[in-house]
N, C-alpha and C positions, 0 to 999 in steps of 0.2 A: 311664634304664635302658639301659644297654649291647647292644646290636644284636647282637657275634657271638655271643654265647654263646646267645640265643637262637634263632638261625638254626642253630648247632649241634646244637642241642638238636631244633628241628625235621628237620633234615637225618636225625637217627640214627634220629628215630623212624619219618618215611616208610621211611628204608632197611629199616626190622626188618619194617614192614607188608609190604613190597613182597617181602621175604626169606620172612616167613611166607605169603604168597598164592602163591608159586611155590614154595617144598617142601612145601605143605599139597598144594598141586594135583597134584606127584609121588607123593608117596603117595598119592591116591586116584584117581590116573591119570586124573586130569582137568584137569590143569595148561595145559591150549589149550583149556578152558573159554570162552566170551566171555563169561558173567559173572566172570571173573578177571583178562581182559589189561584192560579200562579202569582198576580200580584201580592194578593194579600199573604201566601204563603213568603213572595220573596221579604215582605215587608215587613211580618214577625220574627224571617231568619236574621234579618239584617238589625232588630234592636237586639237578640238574644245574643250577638257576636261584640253589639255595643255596651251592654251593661257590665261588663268585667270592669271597661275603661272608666264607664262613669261613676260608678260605684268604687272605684281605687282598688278593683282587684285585679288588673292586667300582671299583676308582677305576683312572683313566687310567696305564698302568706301562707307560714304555719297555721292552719286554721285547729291544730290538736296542742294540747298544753298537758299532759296530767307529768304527777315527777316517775323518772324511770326509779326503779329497783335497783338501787345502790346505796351506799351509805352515802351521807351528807358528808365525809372527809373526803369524797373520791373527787377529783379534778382531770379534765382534759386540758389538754395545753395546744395552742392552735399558733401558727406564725402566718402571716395577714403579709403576704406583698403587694401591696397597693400598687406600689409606684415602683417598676423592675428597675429602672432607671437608676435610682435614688443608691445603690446600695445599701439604706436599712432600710428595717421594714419592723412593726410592732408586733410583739407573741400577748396572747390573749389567756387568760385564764381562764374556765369555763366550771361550773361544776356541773357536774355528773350527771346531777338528780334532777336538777330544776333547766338547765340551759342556761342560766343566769352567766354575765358575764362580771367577773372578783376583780379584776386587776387586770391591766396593761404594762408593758415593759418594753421600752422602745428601745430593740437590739439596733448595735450600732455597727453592724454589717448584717448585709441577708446571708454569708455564709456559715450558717451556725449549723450543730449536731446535737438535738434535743434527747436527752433517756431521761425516764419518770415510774416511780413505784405508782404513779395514781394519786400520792397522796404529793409528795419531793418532788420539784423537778432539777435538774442537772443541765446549763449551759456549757457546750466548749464553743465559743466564737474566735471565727479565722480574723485577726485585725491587722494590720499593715504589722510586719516584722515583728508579731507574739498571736499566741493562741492565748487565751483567756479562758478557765474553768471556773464555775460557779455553781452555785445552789444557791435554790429560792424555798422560802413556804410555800406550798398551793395556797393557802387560804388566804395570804394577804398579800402574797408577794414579797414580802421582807428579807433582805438578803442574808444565808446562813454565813457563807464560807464564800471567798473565791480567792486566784492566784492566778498567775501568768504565767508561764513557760517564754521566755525571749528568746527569738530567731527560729521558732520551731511551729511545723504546721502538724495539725494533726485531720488522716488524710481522710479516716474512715467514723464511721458512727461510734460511739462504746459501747459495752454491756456493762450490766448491773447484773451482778449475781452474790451474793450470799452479802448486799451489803459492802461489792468492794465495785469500783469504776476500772474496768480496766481501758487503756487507748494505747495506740501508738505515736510515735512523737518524731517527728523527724523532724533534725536540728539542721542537717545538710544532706549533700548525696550521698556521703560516705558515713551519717551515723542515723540508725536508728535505732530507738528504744521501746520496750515494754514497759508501759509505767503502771502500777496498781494503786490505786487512794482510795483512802478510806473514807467512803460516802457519807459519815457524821461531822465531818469535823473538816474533810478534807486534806489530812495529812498521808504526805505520799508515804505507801506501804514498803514500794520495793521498786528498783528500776535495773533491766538487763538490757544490754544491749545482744541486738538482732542482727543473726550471720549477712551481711552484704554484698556476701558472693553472686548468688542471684536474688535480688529483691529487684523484680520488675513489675509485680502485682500478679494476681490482685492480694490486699493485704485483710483478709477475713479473720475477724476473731470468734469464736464463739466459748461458751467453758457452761461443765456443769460445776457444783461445791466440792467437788472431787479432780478435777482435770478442766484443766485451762488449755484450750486448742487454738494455736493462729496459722496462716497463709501466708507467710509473707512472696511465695509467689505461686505460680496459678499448678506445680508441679512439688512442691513441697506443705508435707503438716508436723508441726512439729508439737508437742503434746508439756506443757509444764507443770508443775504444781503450785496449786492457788496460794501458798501460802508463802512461796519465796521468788516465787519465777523459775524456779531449778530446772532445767533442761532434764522429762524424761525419757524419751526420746524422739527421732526422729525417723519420718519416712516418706519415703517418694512415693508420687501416685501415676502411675505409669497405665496410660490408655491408648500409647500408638497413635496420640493428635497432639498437637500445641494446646494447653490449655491457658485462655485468659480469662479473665474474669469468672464468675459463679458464685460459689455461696458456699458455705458450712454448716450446718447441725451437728450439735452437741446430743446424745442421749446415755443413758445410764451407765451402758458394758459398749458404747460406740462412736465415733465419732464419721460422719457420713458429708463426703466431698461432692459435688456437683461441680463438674466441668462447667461452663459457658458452651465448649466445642467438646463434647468425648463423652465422659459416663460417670457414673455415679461409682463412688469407690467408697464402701466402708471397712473402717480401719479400726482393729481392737483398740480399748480404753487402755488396757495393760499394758500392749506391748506393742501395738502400732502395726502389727501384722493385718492383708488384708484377708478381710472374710466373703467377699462378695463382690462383685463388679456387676451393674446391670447397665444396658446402652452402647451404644458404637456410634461414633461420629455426630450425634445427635448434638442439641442444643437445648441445657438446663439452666432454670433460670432463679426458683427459691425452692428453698424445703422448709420442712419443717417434721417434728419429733412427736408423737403423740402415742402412750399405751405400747404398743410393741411396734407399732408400724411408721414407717417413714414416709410423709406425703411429699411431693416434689413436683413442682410443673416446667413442664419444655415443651419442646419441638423435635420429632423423628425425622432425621433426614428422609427425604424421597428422592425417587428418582427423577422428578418435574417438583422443583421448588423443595417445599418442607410441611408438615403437617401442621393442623391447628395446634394451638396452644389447648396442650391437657393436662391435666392432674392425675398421678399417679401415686397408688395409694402401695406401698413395697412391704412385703413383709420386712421386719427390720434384722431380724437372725440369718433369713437366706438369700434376701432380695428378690425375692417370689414374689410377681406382681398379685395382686388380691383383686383391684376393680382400677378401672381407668375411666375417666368424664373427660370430655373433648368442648371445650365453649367454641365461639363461633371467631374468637381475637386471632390475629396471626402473630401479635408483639406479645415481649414476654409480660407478664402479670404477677401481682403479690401475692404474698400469700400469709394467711394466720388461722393460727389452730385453736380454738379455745371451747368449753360449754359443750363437750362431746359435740361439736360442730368444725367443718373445714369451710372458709371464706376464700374465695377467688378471686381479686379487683380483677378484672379485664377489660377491653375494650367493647366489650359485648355486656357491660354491665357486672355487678357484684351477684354472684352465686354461693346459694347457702347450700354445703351438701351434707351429708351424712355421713361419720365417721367409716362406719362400717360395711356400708357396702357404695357408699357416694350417690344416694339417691336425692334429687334434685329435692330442698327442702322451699326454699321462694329462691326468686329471680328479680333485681329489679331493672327496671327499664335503661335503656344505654341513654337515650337521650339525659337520665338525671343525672351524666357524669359525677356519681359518688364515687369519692374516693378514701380509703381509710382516713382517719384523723391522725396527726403526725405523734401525738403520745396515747399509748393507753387506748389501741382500736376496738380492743374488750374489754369491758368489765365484769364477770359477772355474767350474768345474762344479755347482756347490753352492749349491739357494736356501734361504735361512731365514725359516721361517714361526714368528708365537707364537700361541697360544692357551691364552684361561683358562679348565681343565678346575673342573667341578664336582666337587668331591669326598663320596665318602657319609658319611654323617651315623655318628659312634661309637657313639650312643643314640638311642633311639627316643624320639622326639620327632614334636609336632603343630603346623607352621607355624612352628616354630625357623627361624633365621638358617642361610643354607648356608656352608658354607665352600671356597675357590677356590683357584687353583695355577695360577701363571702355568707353561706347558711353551715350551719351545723345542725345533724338529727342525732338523735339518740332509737336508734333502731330496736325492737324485739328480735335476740336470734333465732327464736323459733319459728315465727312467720315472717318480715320482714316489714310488720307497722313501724310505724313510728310514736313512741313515747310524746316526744316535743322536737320541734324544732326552733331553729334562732338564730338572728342576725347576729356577727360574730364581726366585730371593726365599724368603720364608715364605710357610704358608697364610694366608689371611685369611679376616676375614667378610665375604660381600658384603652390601651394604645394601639392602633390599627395593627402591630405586629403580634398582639396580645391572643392567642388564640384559645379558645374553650375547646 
C-alpha cells in the first residue's frame, strides 16, 4: 500500500479540522478557547511531521550543491557493497569538485585493497588462487597496467610513496616476499624475501623516500632501502607484553611503533636504536606523523575496564605528551592528519581538532555515521566522509526489508559544512543481518 497518498490524505484532513476549529472559534468569538488550541495545535503538529513524506523529503536530500576547492583532476574512489552476499561489489569514481559520479567498475571480489594519488587509482584483488594488481585513470576508468601474482595472497593494504607500490606477498606459509612496482607502468622494481622465523603478524608497512619500514610481526621492525629492498637494519621492540596487531608511522629521523597491547616505541631512522617509549600495557590503535609531533589514539589501561578512546598529541624527539582529547567511543577509531587539522572517525562521530593544542574545531553528529571515504579522505581543504542513509519505505509495510543509499559529502575542514553531497551506486536492500 503506497505510503504518500495516504499521508496526503491524512495531512488535508488534520489541515480542514484544524481550519474548522479556528474559523468555528472566530465566529463565536471564542477562538482562544483552551478547549480549541490542543486540537488545533495537535492538528498543525501532525501535517508539519507529514509534509517531509509528502513532499518526498522523508529520506536523506543534499539540499547544498556548490563544487568544493579542488582541482577538477582530483577523484575519490568509493567501493559500494550492496549485496555482502554476493562477493563482488562495484568501486565508483567520484570527482572531487562537483560529487558527479565518472565511471563504475564492477570488482570481481569484495576483498580488494584500494591506494590512490587522488588522481590513479591502484587495485590489488584477493581472487580464488591469485591476487591481481591493477591501475586505472580516475577520469574514465581505462585500464593502465595490471598483472597477477599466482598462489599468492596479499594480506595488508600497500603504500605509495615516491611513485613506487610497495606490498607484501605471500605465496605459502613458508615464503614471503617484499615486492616494489613501479606505479607507471607496473613493472616490478625489486623483490626480497622476508625472515619466517617469526612472522605471526601483524605485517605493517610504512616507508618515507628515504627508508622503507615493515612488521612483519607485532615484536620486530626491520628498516630497508627504497631503492633495492637491502636489509638495513633490524630491531626488536621490547615493551614487557605480547604485542599484536597496531600500526606504524613513518616520519623524517623516525620511525614510531604502536603496540595494539604495550607502548609506543620510536626507533632512529639511521640505526634502529630506540629513543623513547611512552605507555605500559595500554591499547594503540593508529598514528599518525605531522611537523614534529606524533598523534596516536588508544586506550589507557585502568584499574575497572580501560579508558576512552583518546588522541594523543607526543612530542616526536622525546615522547612528551603536549595535549590529549578524550571522545566519548570506547572502540578503537581512525585517524588522518592533513590541512594543519587532526580528524578522528569514532563512534562518537568525526572530530576536527587542532594540530597544536587539540582544540575541538566542529564535531559532527553520531547518528550521521560518516565515515572516512576509502581513497583520498583529504584533499586539500576538503574531507570525504560516506554514509549509508536509510531510506523510507514507498508502502506501508510490517517488518519489510529497508532499503539503503550509499551518500558521499565533500566536507569544509575548517568548520565541518558541506560542499555537496551525492548519491554514490543504486539503492539496495539491506539484509536483516546488515547493521548501520
Amino acid at each position: 500500500m503506497p505510503i504518500r497518498p495516504i499521508a496526503t490524505g491524512i495531512a488535508v484532513v488534520a489541515l480542514a479540522i484544524a481550519i474548522w476549529l479556528i474559523v468555528g472559534g472566530i465566529r463565536r468569538h471564542r477562538w482562544l478557547s483552551l478547549l480549541r488550541i490542543p486540537p488545533i495545535v495537535c492538528c498543525l503538529v501532525l501535517v508539519a511531521l507529514l509534509v517531509p513524506t509528502v513532499f518526498g523529503f522523508a529520506g536523506p536530500h543534499p539540499f547544498f550543491n556548490k563544487p568544493a576547492p579542488v582541482s577538477s583532476g582530483r577523484f575519490v574512489f568509493l567501493q559500494v557493497n550492496s549485496d555482502p552476499g554476493s562477493g563482488r561489489s562495484p568501486l565508483f569514481a567520484v570527482s572531487a569538485q562537483t560529487g558527479k559520479t565518472l565511471w563504475q567498475h564492477q570488482l570481481q571480489s569484495a576483498e580488494v585493497r584500494l591506494v590512490s594519488d587522488g588522481q590513479l587509482l591502484y587495485i590489488i584483488t584477493l581472487l580464488p588462487g591469485a591476487t591481481q594488481v591493477a591501475a586505472f585513470n580516475g577520469l574514465d576508468g581505462a585500464p593502465l597496467w595490471q598483472f597477477a601474482l599466482p598462489n599468492t595472497l596479499v594480506i595488508n593494504s600497500p603504500i605509495l610513496v615516491g611513485g613506487t607500490l610497495y606490498l607484501d606477498a605471500v605465496s605459502s606459509p613458508s615464503e614471503i616476499h617484499l615486492l616494489a612496482i613501479r606505479a607507471a607502468d607496473g613493472k616490478q622494481v625489486w623483490s626480497v624475501p622476508i625472515d619466517l622465523a617469526n612472522t605471526d603478524g601483524p605485517w605493517n608497512i610504512a616507508a618515507t623516500p628515504d627508508v622503507l619500514y615493515i612488521q612483519p610481526n607485532g615484536s620486530t621492525i626491520q628498516a630497508r632501502r627504497p631503492a633495492d629492498g637491502k636489509l638495513l637494519w633490524t630491531q626488536s621492540v621490547d615493551t614487557g607484553s605480547i604485542q599484536v596487531g597496531g600500526s606504524i608511522a613513518a616520519g623524517p629521523n623516525a620511525v614510531y611503533v604502536c603496540a595494539e597491547y604495550g607502548a609506543v616505541t620510536a626507533l632512529a631512522a639511521a640505526s634502529g636504536a630506540v629513543l623513547w617509549i611512552y605507555g605500559n600495557h595500554d591499547f594503540f590503535h593508529s598514528a599518525a606523523f605531522a611537523g614534529d609531533t606524533l598523534y596516536v589514539t588508544g586506550q589507557q589501561s585502568a584499574s575497572v575496564g580501560v579508558t576512552p578512546e583518546t588522541v594523543y598529541a607526543l612530542d616526536a624527539n622525546t615522547g612528551m605528551p603536549r595535549w590529549q582529547f578524550a571522545t566519548q567511543s570506547r572502540n578503537a577509531s581512525a585517524l588522518t592528519v592533513e590541512d594543519g587539522r587532526i580528524f578522528v572517525q569514532a563512534d562518537d562521530g568525526i572530530h576536527a581538532l587542532r594540530l597544536t593544542d587539540g582544540a575541538v574545531l566542529w564535531h559532527s553528529e553520531p547518528h550521521n555515521g560518516w565515515t572516512f571515504a576509502d581513497t583520498s579522505p583529504v584533499l586539500g581543504s576538503v574531507l570525504y566522509v560516506s554514509a549509508i542513509e536509510t531510506l523510507p519505505s514507498d508502502t506501508l509495510t510490517f517488518f519489510g526489508p529497508l532499503k539503503g543509499q550509499m551518500y558521499l559529502y565533500a566536507l569544509n575542514t575548517a568548520d565541518g559544512t558541506a560542499y555537496w553531497g551525492a548519491t554514490v551506486g543504486p539503492v539496495f536492500t539491506i539484509p536483516p543481518h546488515f547493521v548501520l
